[in-house]
C-alpha positions as CSV (number, residue, x, y, z in Angstrom):
1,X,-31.3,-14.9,-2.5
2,X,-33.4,-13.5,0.3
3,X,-30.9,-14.9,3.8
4,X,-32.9,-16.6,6.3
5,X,-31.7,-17.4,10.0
6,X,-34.0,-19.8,12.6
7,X,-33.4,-19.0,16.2
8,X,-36.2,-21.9,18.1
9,X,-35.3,-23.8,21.5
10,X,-37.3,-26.7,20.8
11,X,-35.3,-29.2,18.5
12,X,-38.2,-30.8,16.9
13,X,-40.0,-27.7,15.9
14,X,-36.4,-26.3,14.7
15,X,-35.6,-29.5,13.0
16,X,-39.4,-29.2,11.3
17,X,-39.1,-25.7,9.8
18,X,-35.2,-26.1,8.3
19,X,-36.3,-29.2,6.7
20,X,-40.1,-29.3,6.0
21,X,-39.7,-26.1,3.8
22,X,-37.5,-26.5,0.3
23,X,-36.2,-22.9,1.8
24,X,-33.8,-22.5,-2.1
25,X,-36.8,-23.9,-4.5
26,X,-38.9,-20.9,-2.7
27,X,-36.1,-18.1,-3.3
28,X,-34.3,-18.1,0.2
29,X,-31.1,-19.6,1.6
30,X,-31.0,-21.2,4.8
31,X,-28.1,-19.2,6.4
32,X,-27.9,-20.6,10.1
33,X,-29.8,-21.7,13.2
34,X,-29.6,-21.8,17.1
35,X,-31.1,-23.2,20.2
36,X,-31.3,-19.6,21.7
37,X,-30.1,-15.9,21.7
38,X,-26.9,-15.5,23.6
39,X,-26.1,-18.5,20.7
40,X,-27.4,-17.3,18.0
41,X,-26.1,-13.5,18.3
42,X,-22.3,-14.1,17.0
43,X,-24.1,-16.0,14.2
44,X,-25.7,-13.4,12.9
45,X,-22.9,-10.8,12.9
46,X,-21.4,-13.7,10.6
47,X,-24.5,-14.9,8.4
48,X,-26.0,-11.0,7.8
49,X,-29.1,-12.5,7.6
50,X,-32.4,-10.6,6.1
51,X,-35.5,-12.8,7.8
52,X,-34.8,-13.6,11.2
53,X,-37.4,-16.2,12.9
54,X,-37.2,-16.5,16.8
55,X,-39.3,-17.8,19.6
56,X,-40.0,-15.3,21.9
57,X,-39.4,-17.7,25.3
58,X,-36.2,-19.6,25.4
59,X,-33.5,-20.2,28.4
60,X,-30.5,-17.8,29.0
61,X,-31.3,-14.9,26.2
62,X,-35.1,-14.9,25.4
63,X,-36.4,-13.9,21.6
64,X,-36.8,-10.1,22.7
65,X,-33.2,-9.8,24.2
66,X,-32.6,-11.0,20.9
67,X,-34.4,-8.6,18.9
68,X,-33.1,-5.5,20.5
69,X,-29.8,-6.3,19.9
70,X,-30.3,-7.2,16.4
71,X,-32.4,-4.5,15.8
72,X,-29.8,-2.4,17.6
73,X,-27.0,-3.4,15.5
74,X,-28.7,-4.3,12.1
75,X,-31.9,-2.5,11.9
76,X,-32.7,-3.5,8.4
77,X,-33.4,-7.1,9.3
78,X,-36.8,-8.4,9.2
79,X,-38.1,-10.4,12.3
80,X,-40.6,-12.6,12.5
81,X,-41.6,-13.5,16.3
82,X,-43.3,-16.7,17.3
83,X,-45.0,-17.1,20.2
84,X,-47.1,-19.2,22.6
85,X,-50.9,-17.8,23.3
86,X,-50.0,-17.0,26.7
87,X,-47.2,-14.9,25.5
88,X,-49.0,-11.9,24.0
89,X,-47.9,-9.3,26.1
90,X,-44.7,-10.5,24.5
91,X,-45.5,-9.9,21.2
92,X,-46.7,-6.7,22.2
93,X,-43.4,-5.4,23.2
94,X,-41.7,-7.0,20.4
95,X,-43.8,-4.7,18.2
96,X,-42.4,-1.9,20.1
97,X,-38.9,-2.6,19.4
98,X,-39.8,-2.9,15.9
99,X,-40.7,-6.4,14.6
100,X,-42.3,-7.0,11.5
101,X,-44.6,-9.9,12.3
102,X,-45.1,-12.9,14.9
103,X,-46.9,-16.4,14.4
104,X,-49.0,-18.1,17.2
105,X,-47.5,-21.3,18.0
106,X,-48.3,-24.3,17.1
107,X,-47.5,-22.2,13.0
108,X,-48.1,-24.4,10.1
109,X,-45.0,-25.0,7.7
110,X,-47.5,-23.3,4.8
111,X,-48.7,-20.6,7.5
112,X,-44.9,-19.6,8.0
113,X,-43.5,-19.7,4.4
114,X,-46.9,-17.7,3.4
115,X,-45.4,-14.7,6.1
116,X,-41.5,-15.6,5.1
117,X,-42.8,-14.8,1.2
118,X,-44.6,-11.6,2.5
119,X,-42.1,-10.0,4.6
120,X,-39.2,-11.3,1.9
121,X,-41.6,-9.0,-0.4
122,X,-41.0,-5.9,1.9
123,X,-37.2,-6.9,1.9
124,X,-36.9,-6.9,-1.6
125,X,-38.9,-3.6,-2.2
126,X,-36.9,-2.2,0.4
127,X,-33.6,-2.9,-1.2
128,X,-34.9,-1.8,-4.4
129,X,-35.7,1.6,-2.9
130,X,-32.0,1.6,-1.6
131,X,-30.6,0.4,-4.6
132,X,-32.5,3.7,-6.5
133,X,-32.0,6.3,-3.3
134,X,-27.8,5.4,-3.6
135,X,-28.5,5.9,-7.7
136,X,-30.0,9.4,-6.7
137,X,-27.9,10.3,-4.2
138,X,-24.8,9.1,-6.8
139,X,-26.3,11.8,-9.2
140,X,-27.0,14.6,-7.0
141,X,-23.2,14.1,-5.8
142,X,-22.0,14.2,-9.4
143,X,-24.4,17.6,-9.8
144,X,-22.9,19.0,-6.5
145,X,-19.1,17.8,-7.4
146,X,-19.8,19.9,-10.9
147,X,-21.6,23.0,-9.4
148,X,-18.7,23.4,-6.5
149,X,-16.3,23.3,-8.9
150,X,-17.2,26.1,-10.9
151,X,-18.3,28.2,-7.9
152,X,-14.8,27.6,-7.0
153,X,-13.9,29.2,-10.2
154,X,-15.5,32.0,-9.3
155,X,-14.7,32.6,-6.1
156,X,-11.1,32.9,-6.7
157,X,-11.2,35.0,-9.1
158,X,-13.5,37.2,-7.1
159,X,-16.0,38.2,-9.4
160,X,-18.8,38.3,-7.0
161,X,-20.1,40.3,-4.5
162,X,-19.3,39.2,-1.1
163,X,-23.1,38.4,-0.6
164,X,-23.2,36.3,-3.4
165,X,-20.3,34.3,-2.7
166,X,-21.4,33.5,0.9
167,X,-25.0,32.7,-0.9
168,X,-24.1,30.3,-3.0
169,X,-21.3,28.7,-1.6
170,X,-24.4,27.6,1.2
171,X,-26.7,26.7,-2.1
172,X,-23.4,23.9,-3.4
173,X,-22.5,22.8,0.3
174,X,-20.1,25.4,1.4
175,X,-20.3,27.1,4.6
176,X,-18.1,30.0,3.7
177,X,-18.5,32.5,6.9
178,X,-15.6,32.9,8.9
179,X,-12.6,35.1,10.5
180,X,-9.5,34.3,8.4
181,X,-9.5,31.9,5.6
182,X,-6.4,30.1,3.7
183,X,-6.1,27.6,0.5
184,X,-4.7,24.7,0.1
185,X,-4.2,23.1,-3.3
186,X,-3.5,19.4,-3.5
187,X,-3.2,16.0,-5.3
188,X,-2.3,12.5,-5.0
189,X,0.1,10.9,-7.6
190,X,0.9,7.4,-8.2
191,X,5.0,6.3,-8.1
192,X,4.8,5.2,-11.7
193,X,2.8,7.9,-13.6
194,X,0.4,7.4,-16.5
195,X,-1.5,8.8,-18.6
196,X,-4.5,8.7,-16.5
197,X,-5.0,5.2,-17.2
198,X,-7.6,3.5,-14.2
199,X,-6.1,3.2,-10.5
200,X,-8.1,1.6,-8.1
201,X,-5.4,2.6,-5.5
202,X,-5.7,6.2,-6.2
203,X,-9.4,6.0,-5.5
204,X,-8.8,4.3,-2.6
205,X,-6.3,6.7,-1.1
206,X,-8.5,9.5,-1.8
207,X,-11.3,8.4,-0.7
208,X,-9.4,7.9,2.5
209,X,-8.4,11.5,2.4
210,X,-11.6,13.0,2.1
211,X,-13.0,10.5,5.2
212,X,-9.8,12.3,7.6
213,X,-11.0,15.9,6.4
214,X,-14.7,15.3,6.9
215,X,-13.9,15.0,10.5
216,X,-12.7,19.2,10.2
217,X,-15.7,21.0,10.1
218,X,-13.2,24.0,9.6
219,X,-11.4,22.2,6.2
220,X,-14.0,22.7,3.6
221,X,-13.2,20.3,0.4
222,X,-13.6,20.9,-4.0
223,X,-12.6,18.0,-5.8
224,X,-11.2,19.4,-9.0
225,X,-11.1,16.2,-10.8
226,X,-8.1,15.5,-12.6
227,X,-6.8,18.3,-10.7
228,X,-6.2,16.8,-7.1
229,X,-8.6,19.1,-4.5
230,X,-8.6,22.9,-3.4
231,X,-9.3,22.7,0.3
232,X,-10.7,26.4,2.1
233,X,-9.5,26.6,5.5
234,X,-11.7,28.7,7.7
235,X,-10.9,30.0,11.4
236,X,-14.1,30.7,13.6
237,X,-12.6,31.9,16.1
238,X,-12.0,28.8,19.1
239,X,-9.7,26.6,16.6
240,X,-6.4,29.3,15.2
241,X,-6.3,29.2,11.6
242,X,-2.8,27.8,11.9
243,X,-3.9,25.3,14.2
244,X,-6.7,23.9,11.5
245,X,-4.2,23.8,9.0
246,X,-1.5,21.7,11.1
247,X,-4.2,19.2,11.9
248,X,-5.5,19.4,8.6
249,X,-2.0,17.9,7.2
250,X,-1.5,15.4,10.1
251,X,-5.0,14.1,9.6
252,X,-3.6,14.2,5.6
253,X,0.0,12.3,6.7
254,X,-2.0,9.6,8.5
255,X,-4.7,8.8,6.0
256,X,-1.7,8.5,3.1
257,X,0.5,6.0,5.4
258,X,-1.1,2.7,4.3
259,X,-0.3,4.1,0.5
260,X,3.6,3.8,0.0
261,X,2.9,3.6,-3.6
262,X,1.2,6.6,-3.5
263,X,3.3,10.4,-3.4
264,X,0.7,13.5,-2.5
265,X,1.9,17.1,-2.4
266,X,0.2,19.9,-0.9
267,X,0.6,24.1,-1.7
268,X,-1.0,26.8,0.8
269,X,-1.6,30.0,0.0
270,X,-1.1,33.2,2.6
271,X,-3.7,33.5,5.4
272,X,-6.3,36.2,4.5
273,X,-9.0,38.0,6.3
274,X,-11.6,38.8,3.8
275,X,-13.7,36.7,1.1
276,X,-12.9,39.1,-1.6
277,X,-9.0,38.8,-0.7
278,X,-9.2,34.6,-1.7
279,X,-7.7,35.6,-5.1
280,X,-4.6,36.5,-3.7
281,X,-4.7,33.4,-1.1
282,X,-5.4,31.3,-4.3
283,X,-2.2,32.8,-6.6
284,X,-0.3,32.2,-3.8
285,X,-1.2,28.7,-3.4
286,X,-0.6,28.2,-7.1
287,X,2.7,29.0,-6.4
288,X,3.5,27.1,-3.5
289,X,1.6,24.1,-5.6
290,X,4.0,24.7,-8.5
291,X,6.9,23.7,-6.1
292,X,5.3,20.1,-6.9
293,X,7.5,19.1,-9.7
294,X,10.8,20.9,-8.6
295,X,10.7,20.0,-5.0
296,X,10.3,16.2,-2.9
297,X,6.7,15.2,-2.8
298,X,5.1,14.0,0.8
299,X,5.0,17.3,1.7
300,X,2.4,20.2,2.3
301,X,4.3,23.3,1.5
302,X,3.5,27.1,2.7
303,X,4.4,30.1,0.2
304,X,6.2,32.3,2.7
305,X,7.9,29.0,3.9
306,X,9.4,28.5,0.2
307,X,9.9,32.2,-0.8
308,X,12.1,32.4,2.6
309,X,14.1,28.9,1.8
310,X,14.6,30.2,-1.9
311,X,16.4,33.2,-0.6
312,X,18.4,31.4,1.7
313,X,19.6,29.1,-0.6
314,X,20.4,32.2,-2.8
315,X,22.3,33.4,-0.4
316,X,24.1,30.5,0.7
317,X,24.5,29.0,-2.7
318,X,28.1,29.9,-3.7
319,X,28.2,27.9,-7.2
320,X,25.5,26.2,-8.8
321,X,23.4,23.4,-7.1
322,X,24.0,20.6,-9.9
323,X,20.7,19.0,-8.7
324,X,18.7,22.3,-9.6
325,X,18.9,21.8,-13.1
326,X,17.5,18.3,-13.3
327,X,15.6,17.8,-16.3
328,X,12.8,15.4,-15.1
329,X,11.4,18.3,-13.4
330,X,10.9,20.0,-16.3
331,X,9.8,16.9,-18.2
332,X,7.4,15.9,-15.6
333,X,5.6,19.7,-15.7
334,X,5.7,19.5,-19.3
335,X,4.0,16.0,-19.2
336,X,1.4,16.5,-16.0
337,X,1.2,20.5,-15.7
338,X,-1.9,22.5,-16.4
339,X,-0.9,26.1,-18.4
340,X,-2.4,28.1,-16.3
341,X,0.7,26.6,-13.9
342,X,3.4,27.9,-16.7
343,X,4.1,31.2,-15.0
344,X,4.4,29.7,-11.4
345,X,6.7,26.9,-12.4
346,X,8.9,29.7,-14.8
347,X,9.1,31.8,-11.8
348,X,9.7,29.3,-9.0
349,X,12.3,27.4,-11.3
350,X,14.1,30.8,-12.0
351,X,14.5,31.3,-8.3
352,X,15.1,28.0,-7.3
353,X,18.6,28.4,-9.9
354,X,19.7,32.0,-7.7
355,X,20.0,35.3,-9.3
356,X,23.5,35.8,-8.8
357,X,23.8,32.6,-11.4
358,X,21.3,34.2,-14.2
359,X,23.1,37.4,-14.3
360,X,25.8,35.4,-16.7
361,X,24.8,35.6,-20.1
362,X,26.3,31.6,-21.1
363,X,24.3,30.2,-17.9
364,X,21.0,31.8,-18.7
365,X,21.5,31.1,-22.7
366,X,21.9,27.2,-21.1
367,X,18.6,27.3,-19.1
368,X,16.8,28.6,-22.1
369,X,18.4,25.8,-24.2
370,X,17.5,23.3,-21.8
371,X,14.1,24.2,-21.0
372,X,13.5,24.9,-25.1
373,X,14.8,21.4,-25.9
374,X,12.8,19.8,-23.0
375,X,9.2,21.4,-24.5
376,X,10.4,20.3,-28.3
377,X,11.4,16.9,-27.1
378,X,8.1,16.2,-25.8
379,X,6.0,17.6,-28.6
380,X,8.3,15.5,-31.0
381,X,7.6,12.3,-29.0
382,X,3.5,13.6,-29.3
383,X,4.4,13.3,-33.1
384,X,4.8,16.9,-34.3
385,X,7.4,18.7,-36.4
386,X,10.3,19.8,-34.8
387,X,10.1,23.1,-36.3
388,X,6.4,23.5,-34.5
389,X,8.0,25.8,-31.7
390,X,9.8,28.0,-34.1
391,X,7.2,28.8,-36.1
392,X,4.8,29.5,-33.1
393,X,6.7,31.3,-30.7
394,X,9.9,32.1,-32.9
395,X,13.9,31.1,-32.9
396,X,15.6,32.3,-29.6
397,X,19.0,32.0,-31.4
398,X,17.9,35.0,-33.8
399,X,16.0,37.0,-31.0
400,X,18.4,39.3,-30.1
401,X,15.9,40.3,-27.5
402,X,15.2,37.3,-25.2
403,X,18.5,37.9,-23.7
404,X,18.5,41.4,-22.8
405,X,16.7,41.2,-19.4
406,X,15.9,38.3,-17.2
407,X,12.4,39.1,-17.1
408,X,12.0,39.3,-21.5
409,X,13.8,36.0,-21.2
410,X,11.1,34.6,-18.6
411,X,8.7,35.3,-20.7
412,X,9.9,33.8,-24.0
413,X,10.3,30.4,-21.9
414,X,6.8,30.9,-20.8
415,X,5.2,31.4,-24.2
416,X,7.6,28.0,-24.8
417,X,6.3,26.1,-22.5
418,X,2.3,27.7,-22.7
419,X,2.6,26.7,-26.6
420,X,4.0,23.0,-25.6
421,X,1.4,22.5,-23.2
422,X,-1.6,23.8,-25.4
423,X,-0.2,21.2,-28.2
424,X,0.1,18.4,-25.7
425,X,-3.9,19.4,-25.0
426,X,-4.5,19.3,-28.5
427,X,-3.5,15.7,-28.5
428,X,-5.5,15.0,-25.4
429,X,-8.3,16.3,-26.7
430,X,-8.1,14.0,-30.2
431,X,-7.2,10.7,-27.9
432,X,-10.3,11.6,-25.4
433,X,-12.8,12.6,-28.4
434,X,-11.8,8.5,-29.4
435,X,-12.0,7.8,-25.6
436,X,-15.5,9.4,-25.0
437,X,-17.1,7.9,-28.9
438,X,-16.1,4.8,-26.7
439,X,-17.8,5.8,-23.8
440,X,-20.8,6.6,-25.4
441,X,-21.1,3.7,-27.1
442,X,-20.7,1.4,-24.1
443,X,-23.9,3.7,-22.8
444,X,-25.9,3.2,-26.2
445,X,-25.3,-0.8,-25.5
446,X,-25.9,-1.0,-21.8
447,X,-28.6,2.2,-20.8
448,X,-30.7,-0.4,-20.4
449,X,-28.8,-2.2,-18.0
450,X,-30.3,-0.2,-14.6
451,X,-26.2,-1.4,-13.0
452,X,-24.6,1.2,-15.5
453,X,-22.5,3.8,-13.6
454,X,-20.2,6.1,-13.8
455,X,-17.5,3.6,-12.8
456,X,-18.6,0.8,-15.2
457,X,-18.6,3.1,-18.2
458,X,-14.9,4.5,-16.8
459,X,-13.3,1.2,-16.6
460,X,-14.4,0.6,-20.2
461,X,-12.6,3.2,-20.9
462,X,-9.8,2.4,-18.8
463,X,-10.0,5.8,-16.8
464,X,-10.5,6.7,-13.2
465,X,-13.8,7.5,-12.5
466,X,-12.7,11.0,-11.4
467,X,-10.7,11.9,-14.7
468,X,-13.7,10.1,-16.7
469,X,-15.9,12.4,-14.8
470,X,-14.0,15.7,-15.4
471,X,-13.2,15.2,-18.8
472,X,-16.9,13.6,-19.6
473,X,-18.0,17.1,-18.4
474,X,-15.5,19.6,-20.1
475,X,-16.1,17.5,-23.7
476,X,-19.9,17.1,-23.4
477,X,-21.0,20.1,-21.3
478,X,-23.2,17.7,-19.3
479,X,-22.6,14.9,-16.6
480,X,-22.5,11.7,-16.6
481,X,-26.0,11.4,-14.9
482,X,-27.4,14.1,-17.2
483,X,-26.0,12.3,-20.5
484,X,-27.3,8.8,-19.3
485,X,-30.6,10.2,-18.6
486,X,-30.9,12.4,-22.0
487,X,-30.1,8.8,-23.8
488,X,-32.7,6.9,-21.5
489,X,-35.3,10.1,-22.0
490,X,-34.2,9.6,-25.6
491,X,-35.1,5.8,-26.1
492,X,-38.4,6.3,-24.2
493,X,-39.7,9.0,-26.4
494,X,-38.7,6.7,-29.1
495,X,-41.2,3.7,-27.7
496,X,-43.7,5.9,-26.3
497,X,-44.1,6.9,-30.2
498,X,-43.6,3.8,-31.6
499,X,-45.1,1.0,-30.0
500,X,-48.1,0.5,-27.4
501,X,-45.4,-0.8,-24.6
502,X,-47.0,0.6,-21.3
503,X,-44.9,3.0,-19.2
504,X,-44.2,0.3,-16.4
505,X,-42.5,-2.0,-19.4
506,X,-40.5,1.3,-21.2
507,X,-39.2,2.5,-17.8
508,X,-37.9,-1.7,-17.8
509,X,-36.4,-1.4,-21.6
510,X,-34.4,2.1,-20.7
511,X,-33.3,0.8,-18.1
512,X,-35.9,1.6,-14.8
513,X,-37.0,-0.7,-12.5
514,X,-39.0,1.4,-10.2
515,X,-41.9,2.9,-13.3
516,X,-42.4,6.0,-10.6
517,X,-38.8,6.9,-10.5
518,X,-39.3,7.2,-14.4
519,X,-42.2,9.1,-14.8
520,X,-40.5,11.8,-12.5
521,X,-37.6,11.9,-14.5
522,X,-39.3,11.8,-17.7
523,X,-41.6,14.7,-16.5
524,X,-38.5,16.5,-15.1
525,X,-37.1,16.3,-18.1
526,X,-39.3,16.4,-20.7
527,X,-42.1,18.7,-19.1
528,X,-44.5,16.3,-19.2
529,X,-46.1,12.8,-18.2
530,X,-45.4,9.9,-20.6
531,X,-49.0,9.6,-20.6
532,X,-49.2,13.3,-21.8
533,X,-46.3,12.7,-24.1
534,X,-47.6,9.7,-26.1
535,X,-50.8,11.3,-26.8
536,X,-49.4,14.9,-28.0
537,X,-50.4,15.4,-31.7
């Protein structure tokens, strides 16, 4: 209901308009009233009302005092001014701070609910409007979220000109002219991991993170999705690149206190100079990022910052760190880990155990072993065959070969632990095919329903909305807006065919409530009017 709020010095009339009108029968709820300004002020930061009535002259705050600060503070409030005849100069000014319309006192109960309904009208329209510009703005943020992610792509693996890269980074938001630049991968992770199940926490947390970045012109963010975020850190030449980057993981720190349930990890790459040299920055990061599931989590690691504390504990190691070879790092990669990731972790992990330790022929036949047993483990928990790895990558205990050099055994674990993780995909794939014949399903029962969204149809799924979104994408090679709308676009070809429905009531049935919205999308996306479409041959 439309919120109303009386502001009126004189106790009668203000007794005669709550009362005389039956405010709830005629759509609108009575929120509050007062005897004057300076009263009625706090009362409206409490009530939010949408109508406010208010007599212009009134002892200690008058009706325009008022109306500035309300208008000041709450500009989408609608107020309605009444006033005496000798008080027109009044009303004058209260136009210019930007009330919608005053009565001349003595008003008629009928003469004020008539302007109430009218301007209650506006209010409605006008939160119908916002309601459908946040829809837009929703699906032009999905588009953009998309786009930036594959440019990112892109960019890192430097298969554009330098022009091109710094064109249309500025066409998908990104600002990409600067000195130096640097890349830092990262991603939240809740204490008790899923399997991607819904986490209103995680959103929560990350929305807080991008809110402390915004505030770095010089921090530039991707959200990969399922992935965590790649964040581009640019010097322009006041703020150090090293300086952006420290503030850029205090800003990080702070935003993740008020989440104790919540671990994040960070990896940056090495500082570069050029656009074209981000491919190297990004390996790098993937390395430093790969330290994620052997290292301690809450912290924002540099590459050259764990390539110097691997050597050192190399050096200083003297007999085997026990906790080096703790499996749950290696189950936890297995479980979470992306393959493109396999060769980072393999590496890191190698180091992390010190060469001197490798060079013995029984240690590194146990490593093998125990990163073997950890892939076939997890594939036999996925329900396949325990002979699955030797038949796709072949028996190490026959392979006189994988033992020869460190690096032929490296990679043998790698093609191990590649082959594991493109089977634990496999699986994915199959549970989110079900997941998104759900998904679909919900939208074929509720794209009328002009309240779907992407979060709606991901808790149905019981997904966050950014894994829903990522994974909705990758499957169906559309977004969620794009899908929604072909379904909508779909159903109103289907009407527009099939029944004499005008386009105001088919823009209602698919789900519509403004009929010019849907003739702009049906004519975006169908190349025509609906007028033009129903009477094609």
């Amino acid at each position: 209901m439309i919120k109303v709020f009386l502001v009126e010095d004189e106790i009668i009339m203000r007794e005669g308009i709550k009362n005389n009108i039956d405010w709830e029968k005629e759509g609108f709820l009575f929120v509050g009233e007062a005897s004057d300004g300076e009263l009625a002020y706090p009362l409206i930061q409490q009530t939010d009302p949408d109508i406010l009535i208010t007599d212009i002259k009134m002892p200690f705050m008058n009706g325009l005092e008022l109306s500035r600060l309300v208008k000041q503070e709450f500009p989408d409030i609608k107020i309605i001014i009444l006033s005496g005849y000798d008080e027109f100069e009044y009303a004058q000014e209260g136009i210019s701070i930007g009330i919608t319309d005053y009565l001349v006192k003595p008003v008629s109960g009928a003469k004020l609910l008539e302007t109430v309904k009218k301007v209650g009208k506006m209010v409605l329209d006008e939160q119908e409007q916002k309601k459908y510009r946040l829809t837009f703005e929703r699906e032009q943020e999905e588009n953009a979220q998309l786009a930036r992610q594959k440019f990112f792509g892109r960019l890192v693996l430097n298969r554009m000109p330098v022009s091109a890269m710094l064109k249309e980074g500025r066409s998908v938001g990104l600002d990409l002219a600067a000195n130096r630049y640097n890349i830092v991968l990262f991603q939240i992770f809740a204490l008790e991991e899923g399997d991607g199940e819904y986490s209103e926490r995680q959103n929560d947390a990350a929305r807080a993170i991008s809110q402390s970045l915004r505030e770095t012109p010089e921090v530039l963010m991707i959200d990969l999705g399922m992935e965590g975020w790649a964040f581009i850190l640019k010097e322009n030449g006041e703020t150090p690149l090293e300086e952006v980057q420290e503030q850029a993981a205090r800003n990080i720190k702070k935003a993740m206190e008020p989440y104790a349930d919540m671990e994040y990890f960070g990896g940056v790459g090495k500082p570069v100079e050029r656009l074209s040299e981000l491919k190297e920055c990004y390996e790098e990061a993937c390395r430093a990022f790969a330290y994620r599931y052997l290292g301690k989590r809450n912290q924002i690691v540099c590459s050259e910052q764990l390539q110097n504390t691997i050597q050192t504990a190399e050096m200083e190691l003297g007999s085997l760190d026990a906790k080096k070879l703790d499996r749950r790092m290696i189950e936890r990669f297995l479980k979470t880990g992306l393959k493109g990731e396999v060769e980072y972790f393999v590496d890191e992990y190698f180091m992390s155990l010190g060469e001197q330790n490798l060079r013995s022929l029984l240690f590194l036949q146990y490593v093998t072993m125990d990163l073997y047993f950890a892939s076939l483990a997890m594939l036999e928990e996925l329900g396949y065959d325990s002979g699955i790895l030797v038949e796709r990558c072949g028996d190490f205990q026959t392979m006189t070969g994988v033992f020869t050099a460190i690096e032929t055994n490296k990679a043998y674990i790698k093609n191990v632990m590649e082959t594991a993780i493109e089977l634990r995909e496999a699986v994915a794939r199959r549970k989110y095919h079900s997941l998104l014949e759900d998904a679909k399903g919900y939208i074929e029962q509720n794209f009328q329903n002009e309240d779907i969204s992407l979060n709606s149809v991901a808790a149905s799924v019981n997904l966050s909305p950014n894994h829903f979104s990522t994974i909705f994408s990758q499957e169906m090679g559309k977004t969620f807006i794009e899908y929604l709308t072909s379904v909508r676009m779909e159903k109103a070809r289907e009407l527009l065919r099939t029944t004499s429905m005008k386009s105001t009531e088919i823009a209602y049935a698919v789900g519509y409530k403004d009929p010019h919205y849907f003739s702009y999308l049906f004519k975006k996306t169908q190349e025509c009017t609906p007028r033009e479409f129903r009477h094609q041959n």
